[in-house]
C-alpha positions in Angstrom: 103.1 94.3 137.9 99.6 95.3 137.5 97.9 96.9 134.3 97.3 100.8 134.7 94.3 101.7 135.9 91.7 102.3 132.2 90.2 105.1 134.5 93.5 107.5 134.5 93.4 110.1 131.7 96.0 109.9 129.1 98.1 112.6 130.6 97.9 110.3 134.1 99.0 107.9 132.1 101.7 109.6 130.7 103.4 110.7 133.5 103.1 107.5 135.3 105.1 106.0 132.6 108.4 104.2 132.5 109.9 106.4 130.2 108.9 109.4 131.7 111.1 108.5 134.7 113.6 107.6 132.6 113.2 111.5 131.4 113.6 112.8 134.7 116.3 111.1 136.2 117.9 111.9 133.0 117.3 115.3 133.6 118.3 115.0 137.4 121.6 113.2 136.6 122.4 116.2 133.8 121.9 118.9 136.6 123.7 117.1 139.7 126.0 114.0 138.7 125.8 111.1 141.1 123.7 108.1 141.6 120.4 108.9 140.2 117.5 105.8 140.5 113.9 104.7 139.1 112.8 102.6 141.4 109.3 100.6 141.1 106.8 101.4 144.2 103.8 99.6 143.0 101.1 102.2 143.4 99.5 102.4 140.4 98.8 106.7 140.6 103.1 106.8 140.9 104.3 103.2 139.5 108.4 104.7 139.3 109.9 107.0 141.7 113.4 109.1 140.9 115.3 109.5 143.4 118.8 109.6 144.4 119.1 107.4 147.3 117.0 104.3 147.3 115.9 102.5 150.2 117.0 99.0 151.5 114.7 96.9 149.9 113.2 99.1 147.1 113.1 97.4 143.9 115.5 99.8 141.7 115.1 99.5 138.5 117.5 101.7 136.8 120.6 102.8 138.6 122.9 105.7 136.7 126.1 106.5 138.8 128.8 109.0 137.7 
């Protein structure tokens, strides 16, 4: 895992965090129960990803299922 980037502003690096995806799939598995994912993409600008079905391959993180 790389560092974040010391050039993002401190909202940036807010919202790249890990436990604001933790927020939002939180929020996504409260609205629509399911399988809800973070899953780490590796581009620093958007380091986790939510989503609800992960691709083969994609290195999930977090996996809440209902």
């Amino acid at each position: 895992m790389s560092a974040p980037d010391p050039g993002l502003s401190p909202k940036r690096l807010l919202l790249c965090s890990r436990e604001n995806a933790q927020r939002v799939a939180t929020r996504l598995f409260d609205l629509q129960p399911g399988r809800v994912s973070i899953v780490r993409t590796g581009n620093p600008l958007q380091p986790f990803r939510v989503c609800t079905m992960p691709c083969r391959g994609e290195r999930v993180e977090v996996e809440m299922v209902s």
